[in-house]
N, C-alpha and C positions, 0 to 999 in steps of 0.2 A: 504494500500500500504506500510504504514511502516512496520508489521509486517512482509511481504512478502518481503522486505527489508534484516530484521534481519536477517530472514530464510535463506536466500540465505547468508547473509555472513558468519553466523555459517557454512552452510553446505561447505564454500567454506577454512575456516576455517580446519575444520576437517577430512575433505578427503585425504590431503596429511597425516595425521598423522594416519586413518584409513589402509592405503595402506601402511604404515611402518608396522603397526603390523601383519598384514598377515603372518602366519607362513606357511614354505613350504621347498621344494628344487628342485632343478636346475640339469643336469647333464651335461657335456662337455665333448667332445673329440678333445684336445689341438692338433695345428699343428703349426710345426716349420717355421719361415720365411725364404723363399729362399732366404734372403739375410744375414743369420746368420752363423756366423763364424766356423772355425772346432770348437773353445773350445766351443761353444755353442752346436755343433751335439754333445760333448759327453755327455751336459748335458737332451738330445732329452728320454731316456727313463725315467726320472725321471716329465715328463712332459705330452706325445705323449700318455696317457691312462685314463680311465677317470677319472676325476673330481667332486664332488658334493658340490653345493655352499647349504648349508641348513640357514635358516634362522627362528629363533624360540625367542618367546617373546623378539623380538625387537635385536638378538643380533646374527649374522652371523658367520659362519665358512667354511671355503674346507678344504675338504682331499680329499687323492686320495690315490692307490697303490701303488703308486712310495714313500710312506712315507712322504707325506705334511699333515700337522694336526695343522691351527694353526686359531684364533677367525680374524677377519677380524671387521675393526669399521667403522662407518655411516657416510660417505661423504659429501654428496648430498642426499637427498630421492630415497630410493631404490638403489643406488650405495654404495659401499661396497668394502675397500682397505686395505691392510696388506703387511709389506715390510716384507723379513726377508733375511739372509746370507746362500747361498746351498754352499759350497766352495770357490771357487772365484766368484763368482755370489754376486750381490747384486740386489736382487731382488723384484722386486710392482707387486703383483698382483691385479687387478682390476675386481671385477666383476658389470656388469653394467645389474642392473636386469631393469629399469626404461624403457630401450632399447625395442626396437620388432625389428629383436627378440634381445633376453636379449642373455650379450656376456660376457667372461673372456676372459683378455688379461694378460701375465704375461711377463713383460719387465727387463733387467738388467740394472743397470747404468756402468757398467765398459766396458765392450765389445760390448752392443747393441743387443745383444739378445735378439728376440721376441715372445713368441709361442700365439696363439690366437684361439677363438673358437666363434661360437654361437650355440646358442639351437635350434632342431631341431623340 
């Protein structure tokens, strides 16, 4: 019984760290909150296209069409965030792969602008 013990707490151990390294990616088709302001509609095409959250030997990135290219760092297990400046935007985006389904949310802190998405 004790080794069945161990066994289970190794495995219980290493699963969350096993479900980190899975390499992969994600795609999204961001949409704007209808409660976002005009300066946020004009930031709607650098957003509103899609997105690929990739995740490879433990270290995450999106880009998209609209010109986002940047590494995104580890959270929480399986969640994945990256702020960075699009103009007057100051901008988190958030990909929550841990989720079902698994979502990108990219909010600003100056204006409140939200676009959001989940996997399909």
């Amino acid at each position: 019984m004790k080794g069945l013990a161990s066994v289970i707490l190794i495995a219980s151990v290493l699963a969350p760290l096993l479900a980190l390294a899975q390499d992969g990616s994600a795609k999204f088709w961001l949409k704007g909150s209808s409660n976002n302001l005009q300066g946020c509609l004009a930031a709607d095409p650098q957003f509103t296209r899609e997105h690929t959250i990739t995740v490879q030997n433990g270290e995450a990135a999106v880009t998209s069409a609209g010109g986002i290219n940047t590494r995104m760092k580890l959270v929480r297990p399986n969640i994945y965030e990256t702020s960075y400046v699009l103009g007057q935007l100051n901008l988190t985006v958030v990909a929550d792969l841990a989720a079902t389904p698994k979502s990108l949310t990219v909010t600003d802190r100056n204006l409140g602008c939200r676009w959001s998405a989940v996997k399909e």
